[in-house]
C-alpha positions as CSV (number, residue, x, y, z in Angstrom):
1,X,128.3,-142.4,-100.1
2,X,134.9,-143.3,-92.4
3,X,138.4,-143.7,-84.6
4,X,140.9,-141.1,-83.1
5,X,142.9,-141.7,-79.9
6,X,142.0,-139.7,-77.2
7,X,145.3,-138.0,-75.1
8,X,143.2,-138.1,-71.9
9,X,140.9,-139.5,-69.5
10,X,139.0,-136.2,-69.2
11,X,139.0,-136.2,-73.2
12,X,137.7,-139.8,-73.2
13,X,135.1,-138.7,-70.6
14,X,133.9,-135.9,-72.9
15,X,133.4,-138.6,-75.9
16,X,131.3,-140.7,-74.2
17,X,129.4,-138.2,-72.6
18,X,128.5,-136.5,-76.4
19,X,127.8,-139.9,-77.5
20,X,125.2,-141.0,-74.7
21,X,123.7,-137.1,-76.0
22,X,123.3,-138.1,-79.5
23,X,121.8,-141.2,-79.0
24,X,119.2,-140.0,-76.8
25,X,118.5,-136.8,-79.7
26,X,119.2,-134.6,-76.2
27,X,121.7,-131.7,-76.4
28,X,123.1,-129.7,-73.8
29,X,120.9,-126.9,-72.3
30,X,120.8,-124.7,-69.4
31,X,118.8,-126.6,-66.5
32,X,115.1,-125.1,-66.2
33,X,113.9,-124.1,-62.9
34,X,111.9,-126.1,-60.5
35,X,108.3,-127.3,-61.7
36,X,109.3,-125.5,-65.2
37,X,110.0,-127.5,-68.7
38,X,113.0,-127.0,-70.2
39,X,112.5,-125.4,-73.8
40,X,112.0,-127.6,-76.7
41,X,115.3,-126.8,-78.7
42,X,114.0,-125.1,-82.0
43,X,114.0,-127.5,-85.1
44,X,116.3,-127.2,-88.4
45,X,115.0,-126.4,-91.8
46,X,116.5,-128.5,-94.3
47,X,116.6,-129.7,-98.0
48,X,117.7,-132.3,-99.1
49,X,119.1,-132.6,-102.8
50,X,119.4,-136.0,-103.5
51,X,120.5,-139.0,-106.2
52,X,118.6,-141.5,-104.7
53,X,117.7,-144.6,-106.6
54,X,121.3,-145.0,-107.7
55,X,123.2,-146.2,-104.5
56,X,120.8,-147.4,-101.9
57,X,122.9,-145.0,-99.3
58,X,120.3,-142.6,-99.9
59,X,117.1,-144.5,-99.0
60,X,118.9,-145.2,-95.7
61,X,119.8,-141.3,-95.7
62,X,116.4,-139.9,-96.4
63,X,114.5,-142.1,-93.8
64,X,117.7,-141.1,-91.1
65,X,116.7,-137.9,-91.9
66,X,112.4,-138.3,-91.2
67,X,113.4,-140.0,-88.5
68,X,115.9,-136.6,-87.0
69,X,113.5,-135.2,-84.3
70,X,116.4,-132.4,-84.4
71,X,115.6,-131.3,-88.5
72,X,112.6,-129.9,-89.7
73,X,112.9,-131.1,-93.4
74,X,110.9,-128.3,-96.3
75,X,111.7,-129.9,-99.3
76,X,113.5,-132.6,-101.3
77,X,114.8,-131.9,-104.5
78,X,116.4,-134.9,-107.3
79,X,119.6,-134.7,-108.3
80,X,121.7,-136.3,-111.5
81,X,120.1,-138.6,-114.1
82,X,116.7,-139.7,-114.2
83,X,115.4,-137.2,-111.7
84,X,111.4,-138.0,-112.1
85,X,112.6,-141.8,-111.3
86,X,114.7,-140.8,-108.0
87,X,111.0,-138.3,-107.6
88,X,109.1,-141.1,-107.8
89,X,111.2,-143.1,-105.0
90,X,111.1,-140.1,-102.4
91,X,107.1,-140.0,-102.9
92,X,106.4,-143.5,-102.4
93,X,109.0,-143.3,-99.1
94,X,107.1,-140.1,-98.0
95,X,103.5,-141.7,-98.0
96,X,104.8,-144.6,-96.4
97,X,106.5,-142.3,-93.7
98,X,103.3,-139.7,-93.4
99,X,104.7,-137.1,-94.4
100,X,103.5,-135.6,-97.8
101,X,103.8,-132.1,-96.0
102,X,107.3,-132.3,-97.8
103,X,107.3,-130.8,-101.1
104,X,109.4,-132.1,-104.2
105,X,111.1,-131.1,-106.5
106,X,112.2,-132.8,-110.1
107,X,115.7,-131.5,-110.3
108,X,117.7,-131.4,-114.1
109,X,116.6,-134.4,-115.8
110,X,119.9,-135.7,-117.9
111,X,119.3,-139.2,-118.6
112,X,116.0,-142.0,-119.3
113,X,118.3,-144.5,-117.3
114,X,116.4,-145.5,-114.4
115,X,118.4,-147.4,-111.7
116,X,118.0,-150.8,-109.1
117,X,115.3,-149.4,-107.3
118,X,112.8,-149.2,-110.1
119,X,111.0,-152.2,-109.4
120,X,109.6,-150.5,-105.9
121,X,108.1,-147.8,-108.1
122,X,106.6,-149.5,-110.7
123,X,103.5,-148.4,-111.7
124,X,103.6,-145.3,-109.4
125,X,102.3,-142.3,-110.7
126,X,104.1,-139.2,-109.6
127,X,100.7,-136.8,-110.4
128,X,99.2,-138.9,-107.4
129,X,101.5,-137.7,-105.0
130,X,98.9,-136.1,-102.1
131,X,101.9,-133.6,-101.6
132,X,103.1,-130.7,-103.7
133,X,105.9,-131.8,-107.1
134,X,107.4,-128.8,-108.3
135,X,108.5,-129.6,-112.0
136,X,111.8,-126.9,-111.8
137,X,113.3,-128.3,-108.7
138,X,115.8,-125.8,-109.3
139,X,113.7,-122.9,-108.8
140,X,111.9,-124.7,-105.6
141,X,115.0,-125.2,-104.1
142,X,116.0,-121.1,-104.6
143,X,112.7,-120.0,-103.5
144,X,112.7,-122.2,-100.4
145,X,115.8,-120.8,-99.4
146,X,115.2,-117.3,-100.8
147,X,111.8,-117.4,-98.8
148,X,113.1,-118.5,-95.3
149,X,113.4,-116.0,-92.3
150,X,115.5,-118.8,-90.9
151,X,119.3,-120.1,-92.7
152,X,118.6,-122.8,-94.3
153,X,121.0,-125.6,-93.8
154,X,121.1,-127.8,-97.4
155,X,122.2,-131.3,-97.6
156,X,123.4,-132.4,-100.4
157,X,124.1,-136.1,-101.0
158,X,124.8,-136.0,-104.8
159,X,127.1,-134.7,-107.6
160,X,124.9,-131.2,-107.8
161,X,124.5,-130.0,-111.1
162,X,121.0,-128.3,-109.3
163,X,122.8,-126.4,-107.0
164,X,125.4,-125.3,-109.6
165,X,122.7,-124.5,-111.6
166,X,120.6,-122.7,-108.6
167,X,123.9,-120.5,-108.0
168,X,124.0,-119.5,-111.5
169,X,120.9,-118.2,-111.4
170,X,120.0,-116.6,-107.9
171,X,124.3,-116.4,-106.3
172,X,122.0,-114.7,-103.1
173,X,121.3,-118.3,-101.9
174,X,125.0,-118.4,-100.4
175,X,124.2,-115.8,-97.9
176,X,120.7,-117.5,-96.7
177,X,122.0,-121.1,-96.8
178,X,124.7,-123.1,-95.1
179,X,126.2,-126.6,-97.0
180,X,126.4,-129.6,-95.7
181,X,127.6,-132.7,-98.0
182,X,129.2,-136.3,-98.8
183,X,131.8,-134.9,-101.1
184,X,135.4,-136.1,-102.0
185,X,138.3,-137.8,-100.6
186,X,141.1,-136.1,-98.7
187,X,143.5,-139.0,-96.8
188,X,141.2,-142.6,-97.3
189,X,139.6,-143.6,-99.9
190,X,137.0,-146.5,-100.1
191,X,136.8,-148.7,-97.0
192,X,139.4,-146.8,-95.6
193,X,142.2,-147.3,-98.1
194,X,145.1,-145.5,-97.2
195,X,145.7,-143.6,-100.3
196,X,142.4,-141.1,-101.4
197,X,139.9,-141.6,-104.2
198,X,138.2,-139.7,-106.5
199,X,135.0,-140.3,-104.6
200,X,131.7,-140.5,-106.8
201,X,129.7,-137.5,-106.3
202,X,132.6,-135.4,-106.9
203,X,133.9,-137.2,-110.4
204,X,130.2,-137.3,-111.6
205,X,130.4,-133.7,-112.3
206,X,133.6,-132.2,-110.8
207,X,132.3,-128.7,-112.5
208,X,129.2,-129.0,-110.5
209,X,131.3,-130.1,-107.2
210,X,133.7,-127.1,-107.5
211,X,131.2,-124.2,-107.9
212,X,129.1,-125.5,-104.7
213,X,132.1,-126.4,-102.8
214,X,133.8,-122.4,-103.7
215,X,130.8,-120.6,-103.2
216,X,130.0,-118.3,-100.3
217,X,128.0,-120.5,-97.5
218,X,129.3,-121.8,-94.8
219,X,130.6,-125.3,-95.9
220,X,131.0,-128.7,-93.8
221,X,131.7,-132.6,-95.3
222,X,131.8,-135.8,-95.0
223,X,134.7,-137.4,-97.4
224,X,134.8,-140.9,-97.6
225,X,137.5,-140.5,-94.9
226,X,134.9,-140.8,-92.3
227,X,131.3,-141.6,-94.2
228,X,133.3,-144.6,-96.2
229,X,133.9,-146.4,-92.7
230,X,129.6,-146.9,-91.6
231,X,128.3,-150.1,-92.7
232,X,125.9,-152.6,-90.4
233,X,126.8,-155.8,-89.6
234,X,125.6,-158.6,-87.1
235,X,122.9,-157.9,-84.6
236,X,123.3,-153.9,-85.2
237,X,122.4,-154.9,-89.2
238,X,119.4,-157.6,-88.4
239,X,117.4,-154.8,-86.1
240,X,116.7,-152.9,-89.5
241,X,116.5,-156.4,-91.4
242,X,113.7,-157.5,-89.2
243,X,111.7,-154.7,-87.9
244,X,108.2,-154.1,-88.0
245,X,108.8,-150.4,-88.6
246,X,107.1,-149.3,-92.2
247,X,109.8,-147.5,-93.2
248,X,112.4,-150.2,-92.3
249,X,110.2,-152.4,-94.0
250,X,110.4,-150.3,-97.1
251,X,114.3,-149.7,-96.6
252,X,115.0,-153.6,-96.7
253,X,112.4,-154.2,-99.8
254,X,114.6,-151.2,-101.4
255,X,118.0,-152.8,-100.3
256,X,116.7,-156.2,-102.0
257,X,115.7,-154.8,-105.4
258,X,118.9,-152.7,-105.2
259,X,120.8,-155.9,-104.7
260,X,119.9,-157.3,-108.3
261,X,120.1,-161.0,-108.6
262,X,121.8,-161.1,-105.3
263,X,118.6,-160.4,-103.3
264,X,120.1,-162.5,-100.2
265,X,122.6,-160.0,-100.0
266,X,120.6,-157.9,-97.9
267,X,120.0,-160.5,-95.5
268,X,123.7,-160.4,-94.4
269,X,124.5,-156.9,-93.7
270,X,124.5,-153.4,-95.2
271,X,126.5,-151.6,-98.2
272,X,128.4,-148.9,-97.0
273,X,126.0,-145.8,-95.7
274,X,127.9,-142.8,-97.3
275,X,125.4,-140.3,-96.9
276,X,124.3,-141.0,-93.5
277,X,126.9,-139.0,-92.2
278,X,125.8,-136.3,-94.0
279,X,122.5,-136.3,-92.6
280,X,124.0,-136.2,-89.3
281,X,126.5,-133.5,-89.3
282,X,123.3,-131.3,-90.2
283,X,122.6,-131.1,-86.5
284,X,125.6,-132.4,-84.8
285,X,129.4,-133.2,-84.7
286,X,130.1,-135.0,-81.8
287,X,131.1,-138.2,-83.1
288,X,133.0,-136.9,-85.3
289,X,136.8,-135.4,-85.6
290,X,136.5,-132.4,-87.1
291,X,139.6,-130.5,-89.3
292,X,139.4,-127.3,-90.9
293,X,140.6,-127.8,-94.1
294,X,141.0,-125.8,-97.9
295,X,139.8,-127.6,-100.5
296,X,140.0,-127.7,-103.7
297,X,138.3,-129.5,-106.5
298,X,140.2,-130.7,-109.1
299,X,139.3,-131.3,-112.7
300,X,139.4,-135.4,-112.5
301,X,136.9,-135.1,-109.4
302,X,139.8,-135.4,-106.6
303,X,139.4,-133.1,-103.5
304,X,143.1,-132.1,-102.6
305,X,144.2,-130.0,-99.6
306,X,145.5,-126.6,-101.3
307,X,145.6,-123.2,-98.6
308,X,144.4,-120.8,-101.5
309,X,141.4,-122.5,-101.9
310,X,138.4,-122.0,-99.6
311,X,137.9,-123.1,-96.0
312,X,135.3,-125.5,-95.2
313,X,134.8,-128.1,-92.1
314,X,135.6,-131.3,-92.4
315,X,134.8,-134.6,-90.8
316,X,138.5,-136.5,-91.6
317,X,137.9,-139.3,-88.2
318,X,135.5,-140.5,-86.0
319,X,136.1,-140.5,-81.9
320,X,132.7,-142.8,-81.8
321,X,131.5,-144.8,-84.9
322,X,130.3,-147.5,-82.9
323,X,128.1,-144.9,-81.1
324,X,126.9,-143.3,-84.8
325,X,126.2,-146.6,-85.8
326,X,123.6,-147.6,-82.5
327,X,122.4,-143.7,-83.5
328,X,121.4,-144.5,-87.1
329,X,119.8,-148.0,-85.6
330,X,117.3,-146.5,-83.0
331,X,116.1,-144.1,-85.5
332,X,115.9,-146.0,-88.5
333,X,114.3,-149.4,-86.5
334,X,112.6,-147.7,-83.3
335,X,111.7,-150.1,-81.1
């Protein structure tokens, strides 16, 4: 919460080509006839179920997301532990941003805990919220789905016990849904260690992790073989670190909380932005290599390759990270 060779010139062509699109947000589309405009590509509908508040990742994630012209985003539901804390965050980061449109819902509260980014919401009172807070975040999250004349594409950035719990009780969701996730560890582990991990948001609650990742939707990842690679350094990191932009502005008072009684750390560079990959394989692969892969969760939280298990897609390398990287910048800092 990870660069491939490329055989040939043509190949290498291609890359850059698909790069140059997803920075500009364009994709490819048949040219429109003379004094015509081309058609607007139709949004995405998303939801996002999300542990935010516990590694900053996901404050970067969520704002990556607002900041997607490509995803149309219908509701954001909290995931794992204190769940009216992580609520709390994602109000305050939607009034800043405009957009209390988005619905939220408190997902299975487990803990009192609250986590590094409490100090931003001191104070706040989640009954405030302009927006709509739907108390069962569970049962938002299967009627926004169950409600959709579109598929829904759901991207999860956490260990899941809500959707475990929302495919116990309503197992239709897989047919009307797609997954999309920062789950497990298949060849690297953290920063690219050679041998794999048993990444976080699978251990958490490797129950949880195995009934979304062997139910019936379409599934694509992020392990940490790619996702565990995307940190910003140098004049990439200070962009975000200085920009005017109110929600970078709120990212980097986040970061510094989050940073405990380092504070200064976040005037050198990011942590590593696991869940930003996630965001972006909702509406593109480009930069990615991507591997079709069964896998299996295991009852320690490991992902393993294993050919009776089911088939998902998986983002095991990156052709352009450099390119993702200038991606997540221009969207998260516009200039």
């Amino acid at each position: 919460m990870r660069n491939a060779e490329h055989p040939s010139a043509s190949l290498a062509v291609g890359v850059v080509a698909a790069a140059s699109l997803a920075l500009s947000g364009v994709t490819c589309a048949a040219a429109a006839p003379e004094g015509a405009s081309a058609p607007e590509k139709k949004k995405i509908p998303v939801i996002l179920d999300t542990d935010i508040g516990g590694d900053i990742d996901d404050t970067w994630a969520l704002i990556f997301l607002l900041r997607s012209p490509e995803l149309d985003l219908k509701l954001v539901t909290t995931d794992q532990g204190n769940t009216v804390y992580r609520a709390k965050i994602v109000a305050r980061l939607l009034e800043v941003a405009g957009r209390t449109d988005v619905p939220i819902g408190i997902g299975i509260k487990e803990e009192d805990a609250e986590g590094g980014q409490a100090p931003w919401v001191k104070g706040y009172d989640l009954a405030k919220y302009p927006g709509k807070v739907h108390q069962d975040g569970v049962q938002a999250l299967i009627d926004t789905i169950m409600g959709s004349k579109e598929k829904i594409t759901l991207i999860c950035i956490g260990p899941v016990p809500n959707i475990k719990a929302a495919l116990a009780r309503e197992p239709r969701i897989a047919e009307r849904a797609r997954f999309v996730g920062m789950h497990g560890s298949i060849r690297r582990g953290y920063d690219g260690k050679k041998e794999p991990d048993a990444e976080w948001n699978v251990r958490a609650n490797a129950d949880a992790c195995a009934a979304a990742l062997s139910a019936a939707w379409d599934i694509t990842i992020t392990p940490l073989d790619t996702c565990g690679l995307v940190r910003l350094k140098g004049e990439k990191y200070a962009a975000v670190r200085d920009s005017k932009d109110p929600l970078a502005r709120a990212l980097i008072e986040n970061y510094r909380f989050w940073c405990g009684k380092n504070p200064e750390n976040a005037d050198k560079g990011s942590s590593v932005l696991f869940d930003t990959v996630a965001v972006y394989l909702s509406f593109s692969q480009d930069l990615c290599v991507m591997e079709k892969l069964n896998v299996r969760v295991t009852k320690e939280g490991r992902t393993v390759i294993d050919e009776k298990a089911k088939p998902m897609s998986c983002a095991m390398d990156w052709k352009d990270l450099s390119a993702f990287e200038d991606l997540l910048v221009k969207r998260i800092a516009p200039r």
